[in-house]
Backbone as CSV, one residue per row, in Angstrom:
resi,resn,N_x,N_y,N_z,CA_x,CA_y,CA_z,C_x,C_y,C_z
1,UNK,-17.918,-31.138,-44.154,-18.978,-30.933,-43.160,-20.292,-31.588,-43.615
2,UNK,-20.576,-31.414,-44.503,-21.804,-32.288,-45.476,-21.874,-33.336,-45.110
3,UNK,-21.141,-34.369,-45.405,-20.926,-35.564,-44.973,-20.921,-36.138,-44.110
4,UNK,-20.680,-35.458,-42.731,-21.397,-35.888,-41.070,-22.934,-35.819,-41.116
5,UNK,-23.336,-34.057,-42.331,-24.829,-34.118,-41.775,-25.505,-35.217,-42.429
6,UNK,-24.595,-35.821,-43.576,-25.707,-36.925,-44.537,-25.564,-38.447,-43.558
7,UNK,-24.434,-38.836,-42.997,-24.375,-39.295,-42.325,-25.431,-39.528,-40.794
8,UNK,-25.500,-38.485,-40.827,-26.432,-38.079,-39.104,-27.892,-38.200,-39.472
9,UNK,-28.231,-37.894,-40.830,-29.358,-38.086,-41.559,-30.115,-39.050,-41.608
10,UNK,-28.979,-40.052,-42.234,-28.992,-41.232,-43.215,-29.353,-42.498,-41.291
11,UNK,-28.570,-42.300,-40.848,-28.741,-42.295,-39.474,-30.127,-42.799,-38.801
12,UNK,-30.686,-41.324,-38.999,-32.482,-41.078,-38.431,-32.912,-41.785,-39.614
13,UNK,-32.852,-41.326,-40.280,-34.072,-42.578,-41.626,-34.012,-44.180,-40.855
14,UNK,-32.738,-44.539,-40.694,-32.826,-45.869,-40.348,-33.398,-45.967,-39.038
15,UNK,-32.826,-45.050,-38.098,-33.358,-45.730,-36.549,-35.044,-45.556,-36.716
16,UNK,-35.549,-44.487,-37.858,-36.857,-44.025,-37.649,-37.723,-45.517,-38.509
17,UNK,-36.961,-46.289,-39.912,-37.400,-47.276,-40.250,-37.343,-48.904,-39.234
18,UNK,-36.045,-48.848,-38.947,-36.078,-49.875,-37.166,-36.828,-50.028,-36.408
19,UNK,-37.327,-48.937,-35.962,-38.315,-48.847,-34.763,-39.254,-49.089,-35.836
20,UNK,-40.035,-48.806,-36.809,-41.443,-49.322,-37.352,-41.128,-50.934,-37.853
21,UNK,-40.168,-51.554,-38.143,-40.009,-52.354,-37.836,-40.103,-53.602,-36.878
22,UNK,-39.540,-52.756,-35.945,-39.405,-53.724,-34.150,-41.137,-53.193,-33.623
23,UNK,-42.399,-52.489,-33.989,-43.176,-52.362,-33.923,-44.180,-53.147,-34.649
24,UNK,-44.259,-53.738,-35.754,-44.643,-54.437,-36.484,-44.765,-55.885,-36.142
25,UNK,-43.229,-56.219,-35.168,-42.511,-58.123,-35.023,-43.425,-57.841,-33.891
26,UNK,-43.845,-56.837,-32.854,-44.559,-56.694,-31.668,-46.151,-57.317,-31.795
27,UNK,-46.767,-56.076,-32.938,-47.845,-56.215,-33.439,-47.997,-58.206,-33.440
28,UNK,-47.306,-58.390,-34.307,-47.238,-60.065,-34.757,-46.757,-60.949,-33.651
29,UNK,-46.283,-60.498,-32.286,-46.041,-61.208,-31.279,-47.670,-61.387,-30.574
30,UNK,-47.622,-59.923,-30.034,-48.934,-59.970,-29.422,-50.579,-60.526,-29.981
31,UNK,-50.679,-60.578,-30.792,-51.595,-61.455,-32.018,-51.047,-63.124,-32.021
32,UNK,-49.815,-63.407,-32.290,-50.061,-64.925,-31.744,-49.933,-64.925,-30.169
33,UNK,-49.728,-64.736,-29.388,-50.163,-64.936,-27.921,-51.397,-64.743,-27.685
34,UNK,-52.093,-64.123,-28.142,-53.381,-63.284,-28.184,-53.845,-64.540,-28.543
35,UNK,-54.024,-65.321,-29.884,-54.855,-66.059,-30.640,-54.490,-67.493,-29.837
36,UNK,-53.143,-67.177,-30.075,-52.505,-68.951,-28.816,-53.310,-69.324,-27.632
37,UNK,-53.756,-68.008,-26.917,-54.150,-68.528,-25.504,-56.008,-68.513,-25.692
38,UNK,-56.496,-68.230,-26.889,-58.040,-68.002,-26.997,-57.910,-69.735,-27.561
39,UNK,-57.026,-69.939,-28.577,-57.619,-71.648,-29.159,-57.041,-72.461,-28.026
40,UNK,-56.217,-72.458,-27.133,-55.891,-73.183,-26.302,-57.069,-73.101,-25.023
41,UNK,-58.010,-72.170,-24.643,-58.803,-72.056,-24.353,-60.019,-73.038,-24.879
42,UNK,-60.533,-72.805,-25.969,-61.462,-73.766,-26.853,-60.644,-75.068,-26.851
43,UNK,-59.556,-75.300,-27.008,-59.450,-76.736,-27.131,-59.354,-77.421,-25.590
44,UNK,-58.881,-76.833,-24.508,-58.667,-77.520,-23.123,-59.822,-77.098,-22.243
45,UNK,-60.660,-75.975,-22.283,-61.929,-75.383,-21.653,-61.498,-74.947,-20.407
46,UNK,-60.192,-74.866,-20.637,-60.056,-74.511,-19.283,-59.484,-73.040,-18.994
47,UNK,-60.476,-72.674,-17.883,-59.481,-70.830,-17.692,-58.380,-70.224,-17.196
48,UNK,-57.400,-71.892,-16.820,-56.035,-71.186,-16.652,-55.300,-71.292,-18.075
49,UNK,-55.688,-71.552,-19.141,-55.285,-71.162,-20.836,-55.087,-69.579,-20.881
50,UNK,-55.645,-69.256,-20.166,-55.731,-67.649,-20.498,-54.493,-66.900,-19.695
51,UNK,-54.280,-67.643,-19.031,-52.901,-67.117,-18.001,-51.736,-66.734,-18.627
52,UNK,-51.689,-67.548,-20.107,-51.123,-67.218,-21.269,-50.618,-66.103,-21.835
53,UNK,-51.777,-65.234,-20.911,-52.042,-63.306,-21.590,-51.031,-62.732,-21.061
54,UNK,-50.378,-63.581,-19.596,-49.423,-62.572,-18.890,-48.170,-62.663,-19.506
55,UNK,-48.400,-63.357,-20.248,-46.589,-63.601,-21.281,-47.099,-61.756,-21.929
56,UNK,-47.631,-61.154,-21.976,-47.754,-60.025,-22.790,-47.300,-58.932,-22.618
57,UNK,-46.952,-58.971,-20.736,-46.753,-58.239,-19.924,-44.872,-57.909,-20.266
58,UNK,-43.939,-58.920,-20.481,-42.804,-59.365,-19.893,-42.451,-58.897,-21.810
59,UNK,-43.369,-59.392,-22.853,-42.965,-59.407,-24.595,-43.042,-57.638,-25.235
60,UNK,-44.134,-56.870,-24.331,-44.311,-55.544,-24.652,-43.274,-54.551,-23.761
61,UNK,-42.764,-55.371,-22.164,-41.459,-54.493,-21.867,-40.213,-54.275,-22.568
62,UNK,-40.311,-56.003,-23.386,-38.662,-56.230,-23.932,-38.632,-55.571,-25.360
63,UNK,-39.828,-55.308,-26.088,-40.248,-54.381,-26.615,-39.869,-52.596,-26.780
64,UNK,-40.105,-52.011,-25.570,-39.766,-51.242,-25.350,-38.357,-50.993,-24.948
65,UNK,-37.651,-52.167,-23.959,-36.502,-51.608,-23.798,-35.740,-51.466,-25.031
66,UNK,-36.039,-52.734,-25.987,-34.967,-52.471,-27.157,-35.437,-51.253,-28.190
67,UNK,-36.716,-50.880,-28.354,-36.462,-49.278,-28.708,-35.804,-48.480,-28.148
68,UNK,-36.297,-48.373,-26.771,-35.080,-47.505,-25.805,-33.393,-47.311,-25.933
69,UNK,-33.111,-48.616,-26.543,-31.551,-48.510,-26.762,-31.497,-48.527,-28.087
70,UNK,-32.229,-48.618,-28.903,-32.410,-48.219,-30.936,-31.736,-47.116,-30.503
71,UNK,-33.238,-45.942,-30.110,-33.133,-44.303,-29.700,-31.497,-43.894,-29.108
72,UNK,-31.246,-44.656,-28.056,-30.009,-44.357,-27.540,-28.891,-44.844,-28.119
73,UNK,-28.542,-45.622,-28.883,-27.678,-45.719,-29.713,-27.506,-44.760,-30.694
74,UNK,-28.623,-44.318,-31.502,-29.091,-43.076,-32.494,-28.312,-41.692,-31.724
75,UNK,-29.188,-40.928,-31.081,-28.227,-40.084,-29.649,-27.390,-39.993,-29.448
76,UNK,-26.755,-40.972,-28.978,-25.306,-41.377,-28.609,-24.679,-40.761,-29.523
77,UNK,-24.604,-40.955,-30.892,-23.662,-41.349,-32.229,-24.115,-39.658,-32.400
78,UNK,-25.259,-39.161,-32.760,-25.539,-37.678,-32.884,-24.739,-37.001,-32.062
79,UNK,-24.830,-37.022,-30.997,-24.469,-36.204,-29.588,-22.649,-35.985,-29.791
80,UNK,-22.062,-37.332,-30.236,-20.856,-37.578,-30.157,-20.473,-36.707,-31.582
81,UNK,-21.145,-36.577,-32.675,-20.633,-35.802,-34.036,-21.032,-34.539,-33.331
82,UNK,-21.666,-34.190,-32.708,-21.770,-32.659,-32.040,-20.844,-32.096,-31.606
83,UNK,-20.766,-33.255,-30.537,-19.523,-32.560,-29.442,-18.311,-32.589,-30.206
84,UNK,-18.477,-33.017,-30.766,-16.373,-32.599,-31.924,-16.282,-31.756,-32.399
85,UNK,-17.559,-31.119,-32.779,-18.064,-30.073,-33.505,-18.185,-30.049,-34.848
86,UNK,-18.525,-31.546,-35.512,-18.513,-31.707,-37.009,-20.031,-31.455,-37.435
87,UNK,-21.100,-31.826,-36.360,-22.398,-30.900,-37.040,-22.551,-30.071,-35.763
88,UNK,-23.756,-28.910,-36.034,-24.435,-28.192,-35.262,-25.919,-28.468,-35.096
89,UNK,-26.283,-29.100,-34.240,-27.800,-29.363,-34.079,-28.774,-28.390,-34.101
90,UNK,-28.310,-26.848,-34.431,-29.784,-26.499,-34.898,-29.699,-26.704,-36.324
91,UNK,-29.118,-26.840,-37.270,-28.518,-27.104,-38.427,-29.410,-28.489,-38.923
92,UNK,-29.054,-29.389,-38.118,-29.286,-31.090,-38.150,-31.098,-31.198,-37.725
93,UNK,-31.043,-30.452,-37.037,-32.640,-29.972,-36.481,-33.689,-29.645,-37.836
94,UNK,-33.163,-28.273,-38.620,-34.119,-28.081,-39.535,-33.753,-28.801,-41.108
95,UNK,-32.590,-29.391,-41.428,-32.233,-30.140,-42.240,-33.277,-31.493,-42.140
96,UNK,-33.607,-32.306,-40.466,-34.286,-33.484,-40.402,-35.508,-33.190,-40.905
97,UNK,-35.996,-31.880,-39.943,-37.548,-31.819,-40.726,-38.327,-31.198,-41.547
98,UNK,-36.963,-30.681,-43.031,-37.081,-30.806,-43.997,-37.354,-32.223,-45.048
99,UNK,-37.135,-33.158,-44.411,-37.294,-34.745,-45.154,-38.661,-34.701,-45.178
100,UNK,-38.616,-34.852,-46.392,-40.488,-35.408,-46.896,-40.801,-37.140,-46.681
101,UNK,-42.097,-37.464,-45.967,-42.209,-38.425,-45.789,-41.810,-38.860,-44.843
102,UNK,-41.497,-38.250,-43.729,-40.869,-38.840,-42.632,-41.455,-38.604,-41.522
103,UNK,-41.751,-40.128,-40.657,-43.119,-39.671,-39.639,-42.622,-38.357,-38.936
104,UNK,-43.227,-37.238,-39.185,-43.464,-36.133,-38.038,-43.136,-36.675,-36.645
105,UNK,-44.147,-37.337,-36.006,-44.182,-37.427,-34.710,-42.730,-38.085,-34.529
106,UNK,-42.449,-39.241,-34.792,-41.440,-39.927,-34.418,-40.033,-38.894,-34.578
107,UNK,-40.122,-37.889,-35.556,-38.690,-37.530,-35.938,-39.221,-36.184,-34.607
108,UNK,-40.037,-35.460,-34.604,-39.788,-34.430,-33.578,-39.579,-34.940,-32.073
109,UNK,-40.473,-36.611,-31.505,-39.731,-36.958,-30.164,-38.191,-37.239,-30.394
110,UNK,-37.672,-37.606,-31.555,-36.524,-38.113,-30.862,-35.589,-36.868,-31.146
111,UNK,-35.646,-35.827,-32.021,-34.825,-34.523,-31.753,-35.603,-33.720,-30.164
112,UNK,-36.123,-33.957,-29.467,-36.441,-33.155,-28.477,-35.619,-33.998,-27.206
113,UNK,-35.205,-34.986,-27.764,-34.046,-35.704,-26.774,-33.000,-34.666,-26.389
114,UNK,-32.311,-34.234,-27.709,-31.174,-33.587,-27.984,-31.009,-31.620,-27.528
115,UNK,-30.103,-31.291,-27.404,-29.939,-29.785,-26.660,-29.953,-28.602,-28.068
116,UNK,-31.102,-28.846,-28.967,-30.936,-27.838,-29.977,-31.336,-26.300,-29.684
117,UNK,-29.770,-25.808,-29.734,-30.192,-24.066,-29.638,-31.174,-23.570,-30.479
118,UNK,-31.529,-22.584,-29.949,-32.605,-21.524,-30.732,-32.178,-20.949,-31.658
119,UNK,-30.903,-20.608,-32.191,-30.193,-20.434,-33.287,-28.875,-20.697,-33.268
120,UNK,-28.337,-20.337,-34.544,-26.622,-20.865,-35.135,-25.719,-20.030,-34.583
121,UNK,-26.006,-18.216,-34.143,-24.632,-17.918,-33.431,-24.736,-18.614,-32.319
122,UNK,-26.061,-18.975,-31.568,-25.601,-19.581,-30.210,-25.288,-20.633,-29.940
123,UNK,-25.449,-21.382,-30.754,-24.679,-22.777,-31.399,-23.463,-22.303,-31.051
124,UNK,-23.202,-21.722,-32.711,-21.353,-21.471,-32.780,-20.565,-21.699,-31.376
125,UNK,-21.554,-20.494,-30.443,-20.218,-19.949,-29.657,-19.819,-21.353,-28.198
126,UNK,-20.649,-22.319,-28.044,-20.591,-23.376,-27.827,-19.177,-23.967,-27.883
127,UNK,-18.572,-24.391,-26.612,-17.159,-24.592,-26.943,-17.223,-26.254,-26.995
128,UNK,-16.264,-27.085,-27.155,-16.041,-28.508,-27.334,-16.319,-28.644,-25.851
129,UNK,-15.763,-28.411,-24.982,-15.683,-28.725,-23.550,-17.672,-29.118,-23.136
130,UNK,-17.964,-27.851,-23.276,-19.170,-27.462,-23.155,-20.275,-28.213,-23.579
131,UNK,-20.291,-28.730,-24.923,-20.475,-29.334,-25.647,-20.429,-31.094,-25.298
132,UNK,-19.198,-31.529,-25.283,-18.965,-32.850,-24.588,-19.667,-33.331,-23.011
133,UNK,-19.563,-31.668,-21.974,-19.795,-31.920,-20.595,-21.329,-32.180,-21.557
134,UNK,-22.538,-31.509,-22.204,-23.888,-31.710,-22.110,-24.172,-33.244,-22.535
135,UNK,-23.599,-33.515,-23.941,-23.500,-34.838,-24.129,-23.639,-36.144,-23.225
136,UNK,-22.353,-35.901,-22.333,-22.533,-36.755,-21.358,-23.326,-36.813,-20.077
137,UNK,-24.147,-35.387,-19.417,-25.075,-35.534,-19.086,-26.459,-36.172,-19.656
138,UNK,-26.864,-36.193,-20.806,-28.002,-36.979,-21.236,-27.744,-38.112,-21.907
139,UNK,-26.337,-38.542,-21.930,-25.926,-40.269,-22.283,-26.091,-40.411,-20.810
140,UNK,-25.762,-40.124,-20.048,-25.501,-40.645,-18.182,-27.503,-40.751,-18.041
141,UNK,-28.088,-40.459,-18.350,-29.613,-39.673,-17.797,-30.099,-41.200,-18.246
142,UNK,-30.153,-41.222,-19.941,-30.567,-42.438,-20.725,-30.032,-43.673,-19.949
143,UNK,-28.796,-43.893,-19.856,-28.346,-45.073,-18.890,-28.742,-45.462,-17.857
144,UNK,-28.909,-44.551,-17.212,-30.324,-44.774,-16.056,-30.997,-45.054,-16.262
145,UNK,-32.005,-44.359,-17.395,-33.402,-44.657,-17.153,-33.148,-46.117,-18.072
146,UNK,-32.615,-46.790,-19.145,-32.265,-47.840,-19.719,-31.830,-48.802,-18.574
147,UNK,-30.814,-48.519,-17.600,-30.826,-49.653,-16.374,-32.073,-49.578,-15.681
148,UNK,-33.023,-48.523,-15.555,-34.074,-48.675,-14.706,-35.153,-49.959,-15.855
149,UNK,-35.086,-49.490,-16.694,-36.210,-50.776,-17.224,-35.533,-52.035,-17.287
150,UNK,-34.445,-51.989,-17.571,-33.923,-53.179,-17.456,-34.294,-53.736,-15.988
151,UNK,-34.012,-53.362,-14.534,-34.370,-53.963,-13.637,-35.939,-54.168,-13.299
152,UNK,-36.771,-52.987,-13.996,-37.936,-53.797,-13.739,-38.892,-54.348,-14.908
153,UNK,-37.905,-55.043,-15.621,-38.436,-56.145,-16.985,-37.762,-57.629,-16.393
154,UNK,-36.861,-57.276,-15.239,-36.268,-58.568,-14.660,-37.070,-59.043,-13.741
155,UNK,-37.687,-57.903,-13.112,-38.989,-58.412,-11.806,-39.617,-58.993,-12.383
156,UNK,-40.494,-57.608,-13.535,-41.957,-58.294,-14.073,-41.812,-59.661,-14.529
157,UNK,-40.337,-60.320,-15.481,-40.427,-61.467,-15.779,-40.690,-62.666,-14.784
158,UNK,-39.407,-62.627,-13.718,-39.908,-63.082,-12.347,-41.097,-63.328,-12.079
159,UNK,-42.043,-62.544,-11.607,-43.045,-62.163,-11.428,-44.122,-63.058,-12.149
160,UNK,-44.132,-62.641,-13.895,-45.037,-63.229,-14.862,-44.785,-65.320,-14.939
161,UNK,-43.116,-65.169,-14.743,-42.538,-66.988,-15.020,-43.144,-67.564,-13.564
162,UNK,-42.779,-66.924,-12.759,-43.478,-67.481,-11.182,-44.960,-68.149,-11.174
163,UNK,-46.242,-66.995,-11.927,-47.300,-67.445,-11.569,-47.612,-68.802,-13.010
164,UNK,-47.144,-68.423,-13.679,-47.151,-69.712,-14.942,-47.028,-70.592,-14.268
165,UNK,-45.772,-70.921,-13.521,-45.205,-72.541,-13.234,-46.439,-72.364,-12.396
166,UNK,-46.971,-71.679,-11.558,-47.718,-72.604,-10.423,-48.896,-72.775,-10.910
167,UNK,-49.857,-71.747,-11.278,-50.853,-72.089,-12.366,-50.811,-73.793,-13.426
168,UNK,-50.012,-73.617,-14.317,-49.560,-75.247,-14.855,-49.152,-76.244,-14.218
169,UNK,-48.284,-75.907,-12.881,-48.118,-76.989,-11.861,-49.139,-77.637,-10.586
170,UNK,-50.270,-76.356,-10.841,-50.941,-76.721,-9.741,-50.261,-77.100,-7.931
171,UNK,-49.396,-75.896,-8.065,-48.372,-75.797,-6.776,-48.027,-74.446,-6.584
172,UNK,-48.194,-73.844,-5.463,-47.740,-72.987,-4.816,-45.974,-72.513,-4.920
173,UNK,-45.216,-74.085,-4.884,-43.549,-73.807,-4.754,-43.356,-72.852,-5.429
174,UNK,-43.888,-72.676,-6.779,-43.015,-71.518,-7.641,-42.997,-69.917,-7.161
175,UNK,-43.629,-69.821,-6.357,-43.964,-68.461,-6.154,-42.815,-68.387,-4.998
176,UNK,-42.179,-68.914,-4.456,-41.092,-69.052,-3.717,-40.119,-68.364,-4.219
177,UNK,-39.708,-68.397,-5.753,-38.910,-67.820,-6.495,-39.243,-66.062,-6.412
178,UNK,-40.371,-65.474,-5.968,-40.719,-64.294,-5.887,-40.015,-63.429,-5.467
179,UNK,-39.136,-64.055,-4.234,-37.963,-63.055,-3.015,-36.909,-62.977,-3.921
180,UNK,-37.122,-63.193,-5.454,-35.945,-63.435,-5.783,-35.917,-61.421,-6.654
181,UNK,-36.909,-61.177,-6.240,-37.212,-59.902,-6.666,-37.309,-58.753,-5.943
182,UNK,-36.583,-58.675,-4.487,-36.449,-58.428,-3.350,-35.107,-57.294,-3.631
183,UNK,-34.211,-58.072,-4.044,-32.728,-57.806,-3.929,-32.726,-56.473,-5.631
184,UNK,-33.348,-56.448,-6.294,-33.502,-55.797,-7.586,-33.641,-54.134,-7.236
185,UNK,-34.286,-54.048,-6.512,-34.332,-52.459,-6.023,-33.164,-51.854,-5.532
186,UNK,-32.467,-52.931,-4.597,-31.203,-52.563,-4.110,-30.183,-52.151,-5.286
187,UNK,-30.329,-53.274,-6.310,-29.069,-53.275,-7.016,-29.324,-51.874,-7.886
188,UNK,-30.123,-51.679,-8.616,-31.201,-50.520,-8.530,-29.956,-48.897,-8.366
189,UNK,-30.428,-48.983,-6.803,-29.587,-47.750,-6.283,-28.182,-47.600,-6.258
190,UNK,-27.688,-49.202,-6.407,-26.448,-49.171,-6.420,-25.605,-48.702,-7.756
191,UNK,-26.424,-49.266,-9.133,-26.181,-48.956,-9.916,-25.737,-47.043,-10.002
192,UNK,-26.879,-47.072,-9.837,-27.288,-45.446,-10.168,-26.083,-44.441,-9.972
193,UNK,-25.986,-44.776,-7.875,-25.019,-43.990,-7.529,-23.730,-43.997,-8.102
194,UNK,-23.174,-45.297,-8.821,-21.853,-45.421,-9.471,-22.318,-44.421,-10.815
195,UNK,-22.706,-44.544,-11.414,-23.051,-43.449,-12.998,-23.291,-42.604,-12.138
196,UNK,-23.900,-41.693,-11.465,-23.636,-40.121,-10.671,-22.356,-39.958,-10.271
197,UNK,-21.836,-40.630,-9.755,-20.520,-40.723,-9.093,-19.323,-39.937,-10.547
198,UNK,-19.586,-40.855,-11.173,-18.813,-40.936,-12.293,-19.030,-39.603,-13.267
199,UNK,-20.117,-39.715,-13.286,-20.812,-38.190,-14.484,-20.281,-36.369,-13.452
200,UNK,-20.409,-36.813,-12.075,-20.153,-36.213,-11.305,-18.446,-35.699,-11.149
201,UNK,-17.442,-36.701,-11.107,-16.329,-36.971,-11.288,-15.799,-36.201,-12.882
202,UNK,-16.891,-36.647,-13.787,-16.043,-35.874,-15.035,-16.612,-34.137,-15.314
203,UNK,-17.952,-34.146,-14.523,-18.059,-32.465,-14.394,-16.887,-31.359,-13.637
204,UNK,-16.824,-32.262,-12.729,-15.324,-31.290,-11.891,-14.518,-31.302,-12.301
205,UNK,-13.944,-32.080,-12.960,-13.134,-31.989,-14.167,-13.195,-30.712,-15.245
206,UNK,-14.283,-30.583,-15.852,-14.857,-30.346,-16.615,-14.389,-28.773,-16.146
207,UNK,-15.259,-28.141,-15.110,-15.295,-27.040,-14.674,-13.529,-26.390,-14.541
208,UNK,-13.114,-27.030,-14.549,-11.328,-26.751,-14.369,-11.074,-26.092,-15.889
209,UNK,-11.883,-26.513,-16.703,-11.370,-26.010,-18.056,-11.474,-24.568,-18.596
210,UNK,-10.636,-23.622,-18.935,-11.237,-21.980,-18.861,-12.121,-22.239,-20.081
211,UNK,-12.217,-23.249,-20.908,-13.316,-23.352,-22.114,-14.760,-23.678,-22.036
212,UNK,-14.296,-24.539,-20.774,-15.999,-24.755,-19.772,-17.179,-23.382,-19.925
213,UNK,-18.480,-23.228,-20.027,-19.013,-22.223,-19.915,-20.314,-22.712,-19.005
214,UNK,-20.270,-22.123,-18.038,-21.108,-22.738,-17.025,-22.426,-22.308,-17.225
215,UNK,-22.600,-21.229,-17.520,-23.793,-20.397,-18.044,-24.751,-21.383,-19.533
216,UNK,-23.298,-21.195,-20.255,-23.970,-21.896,-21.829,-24.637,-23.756,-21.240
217,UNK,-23.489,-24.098,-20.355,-23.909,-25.235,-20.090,-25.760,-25.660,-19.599
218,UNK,-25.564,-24.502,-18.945,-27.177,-24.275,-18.303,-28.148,-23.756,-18.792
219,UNK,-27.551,-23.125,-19.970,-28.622,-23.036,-20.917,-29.460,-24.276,-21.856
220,UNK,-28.281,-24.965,-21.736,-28.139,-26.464,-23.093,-29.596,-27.007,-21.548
221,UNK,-29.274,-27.678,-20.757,-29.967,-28.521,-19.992,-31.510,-28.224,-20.029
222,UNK,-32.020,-26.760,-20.529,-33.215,-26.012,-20.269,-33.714,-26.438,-22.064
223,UNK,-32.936,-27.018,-22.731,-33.373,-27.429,-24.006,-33.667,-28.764,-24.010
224,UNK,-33.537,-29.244,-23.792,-33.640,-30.926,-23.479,-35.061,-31.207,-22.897
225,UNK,-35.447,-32.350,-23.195,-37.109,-32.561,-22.580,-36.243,-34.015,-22.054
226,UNK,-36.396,-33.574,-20.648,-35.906,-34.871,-20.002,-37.304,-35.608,-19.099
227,UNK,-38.553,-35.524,-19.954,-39.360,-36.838,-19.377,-38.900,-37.972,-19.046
228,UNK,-37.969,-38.627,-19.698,-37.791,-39.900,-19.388,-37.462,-40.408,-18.227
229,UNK,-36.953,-38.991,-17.555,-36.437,-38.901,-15.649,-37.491,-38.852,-15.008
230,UNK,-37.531,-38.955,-13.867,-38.558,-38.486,-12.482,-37.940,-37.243,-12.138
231,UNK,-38.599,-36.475,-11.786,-38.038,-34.896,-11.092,-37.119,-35.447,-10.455
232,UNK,-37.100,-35.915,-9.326,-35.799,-36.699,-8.233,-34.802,-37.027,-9.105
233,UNK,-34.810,-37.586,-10.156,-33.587,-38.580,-10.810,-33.456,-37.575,-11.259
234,UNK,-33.763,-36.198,-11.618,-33.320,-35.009,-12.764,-32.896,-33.978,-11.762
235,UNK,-32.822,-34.317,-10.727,-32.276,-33.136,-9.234,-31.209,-33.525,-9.062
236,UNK,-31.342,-35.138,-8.963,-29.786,-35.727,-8.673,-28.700,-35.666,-9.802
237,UNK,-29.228,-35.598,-10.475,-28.170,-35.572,-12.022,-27.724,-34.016,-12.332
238,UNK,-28.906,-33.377,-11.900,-28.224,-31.900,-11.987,-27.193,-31.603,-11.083
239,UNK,-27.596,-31.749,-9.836,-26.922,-31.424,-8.658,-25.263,-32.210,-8.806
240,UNK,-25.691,-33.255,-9.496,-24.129,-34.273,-10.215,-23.385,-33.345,-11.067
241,UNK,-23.879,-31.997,-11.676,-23.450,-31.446,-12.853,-23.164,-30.261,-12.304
């Protein structure tokens, strides 16, 4: 049993050193774009140099999404040693923030992802079923909100590459490419409803099982800090469950 939690540990140290990492290559992105479009400014005098800045817009989303899937990869892999029942997350909970030296903030958002009981009998009595159904409600939640930035880091790019070309081209045509950001909302909903569909599909399932606990289940969901949803996207996902 040790050995999942050093594992699950060893785990967070890294995703928690990654992300200060992929924060750092940011820092050093935004500083040469930053400095790129001020000397390109002084050397051409001209104030579409500065148009430059909107590359900042499209480098700080892609930014974020790939933390977003660091975190959710991290999750994922936790959630999945849970549900087998090889650790217990209130266990993994006060074991993490026992580590000395380890950013506070960063290690308490990303355990407030996760469904940690208020204590170990109520852990225990947590069945696999139970366990697996919560799991896959907040892998299904993350996938959303991870396809939602993904579709609008595809606009904003759109969006940001569009006014460049015409700005540098001194032409209107490029902005033509704009409708091409039209159809993104659609795909959007389409996505979505297939992952409800599906998360939906393995709850009824789910409920068939006499190990299912519908109660415990609804307790787990009231532990979770699901900001990352809109109330609406957290109605529909319940109502999926």
């Amino acid at each position: 049993m040790l050995n999942y939690y050093d594992k699950a540990i060893n785990e967070t140290k890294n995703t928690i050193s990654k992300r200060a990492k992929n924060y750092r290559s940011l820092v050093i992105i935004v500083v040469i774009i930053g400095l790129g479009s001020v000397i390109w400014l002084l050397i051409s005098l001209s104030l579409t140099s500065l148009s430059n800045l909107l590359l900042l817009i499209p480098a700080c989303g892609l930014f974020f999404l790939l933390d977003t899937k660091l975190l959710n990869k991290w999750r994922s892999n936790i959630l999945d040693t849970w549900s087998t029942g090889e650790i217990d997350l209130f266990a993994f909970n006060e074991a993490v923030k026992a580590i000395p030296n380890l950013p506070k903030n960063s290690a308490t958002a990303m355990l407030s992802s996760l469904p940690i009981s208020i204590n170990m009998i109520e852990e225990h009595n947590i069945s696999t079923v139970t366990r697996s159904m919560m799991a896959n409600t907040i892998n299904t939640s993350y996938k959303l909100y991870i396809q939602k930035l993904i579709i609008k880091l595809a606009g904003i790019s759109i969006v940001v590459i569009s006014i460049l070309l015409a700005v540098f081209l001194s032409s209107w045509l490029p902005l033509i490419s704009l409708i091409a950001v039209l159809p993104l909302k659609y795909l959007s909903k389409q996505l979505n409803a297939s992952k409800l569909a599906e998360h939906k599909t393995l709850y009824q399932n789910n409920k068939k099982e006499t190990a299912f606990d519908e109660n415990g289940f609804q307790n787990l969901l009231n532990y979770v800090n699901w900001g990352h949803i809109s109330q609406l996207e957290k109605e529909k996902l319940f109502r999926a469950s």
